[in-house]
C-alpha positions in Angstrom: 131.3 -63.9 54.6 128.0 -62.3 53.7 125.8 -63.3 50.3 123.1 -62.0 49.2 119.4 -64.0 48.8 119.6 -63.6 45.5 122.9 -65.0 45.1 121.5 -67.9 47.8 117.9 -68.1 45.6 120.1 -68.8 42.7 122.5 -71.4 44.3 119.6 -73.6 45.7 118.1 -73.2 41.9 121.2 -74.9 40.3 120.9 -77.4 43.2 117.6 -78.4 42.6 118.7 -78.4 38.8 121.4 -80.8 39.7 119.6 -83.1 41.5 116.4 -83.6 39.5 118.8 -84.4 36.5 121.2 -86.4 38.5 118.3 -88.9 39.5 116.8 -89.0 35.8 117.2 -92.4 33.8 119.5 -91.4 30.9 118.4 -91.5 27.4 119.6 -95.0 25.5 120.5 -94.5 22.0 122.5 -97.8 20.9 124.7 -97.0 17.7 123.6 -99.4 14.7 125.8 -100.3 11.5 124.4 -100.4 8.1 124.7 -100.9 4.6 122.9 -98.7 2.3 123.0 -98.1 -1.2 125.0 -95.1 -2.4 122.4 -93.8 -3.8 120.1 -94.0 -1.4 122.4 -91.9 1.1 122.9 -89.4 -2.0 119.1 -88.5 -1.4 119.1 -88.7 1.9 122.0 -86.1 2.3 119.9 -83.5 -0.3 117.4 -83.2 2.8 120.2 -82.7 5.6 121.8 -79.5 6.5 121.4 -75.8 7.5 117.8 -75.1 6.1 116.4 -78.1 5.3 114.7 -80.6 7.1 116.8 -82.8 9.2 119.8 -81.5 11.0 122.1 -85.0 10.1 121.8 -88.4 8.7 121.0 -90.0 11.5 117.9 -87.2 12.1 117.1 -88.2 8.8 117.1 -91.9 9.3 115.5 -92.1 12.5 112.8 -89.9 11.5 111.8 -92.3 8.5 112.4 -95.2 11.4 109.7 -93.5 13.3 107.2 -93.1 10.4 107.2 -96.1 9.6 107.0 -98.2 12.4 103.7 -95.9 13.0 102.4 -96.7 9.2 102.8 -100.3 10.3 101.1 -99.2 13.6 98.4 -98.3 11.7 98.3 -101.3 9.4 98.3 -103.9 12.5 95.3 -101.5 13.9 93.5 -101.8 10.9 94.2 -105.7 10.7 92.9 -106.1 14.2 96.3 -107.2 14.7 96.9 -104.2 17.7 94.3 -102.6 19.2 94.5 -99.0 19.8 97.9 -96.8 19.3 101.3 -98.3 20.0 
């Protein structure tokens, strides 16, 4: 059975693709429970969706997760209680 290089170039690509994925550390993203206010999750929903600004809840809350852990970044910075970035 004959292939051609191009078939062959393509095969080792995939392979190399396999392998540098394979041997990657997997992302961790533990599931949390909460309660939250009704409301709260009423305004967080008006932000979610095609067109908006987060693609789901859980975009939405770890994105104000993020932001605020680097406000408080910045707070500790400013109190000398960090030094430099996170």
């Amino acid at each position: 059975m004959l292939v051609d290089a191009e078939t062959v170039a393509y095969a080792w690509s995939i392979t190399l693709v396999i392998l540098l994925y394979g041997f990657l550390p997997p992302i961790v993203m533990p599931k949390i429970s909460l309660d939250m206010p009704n409301e709260l999750l009423e305004d967080l929903k008006a932000h979610v969706g095609d067109a908006k600004k987060f693609v789901s809840v859980a975009d939405a809350v770890r994105t104000a997760c993020r932001k605020m852990l680097d406000h408080l970044d910045e707070i500790d910075t400013r109190h000398g209680r960090i030094e430099g970035g996170s």
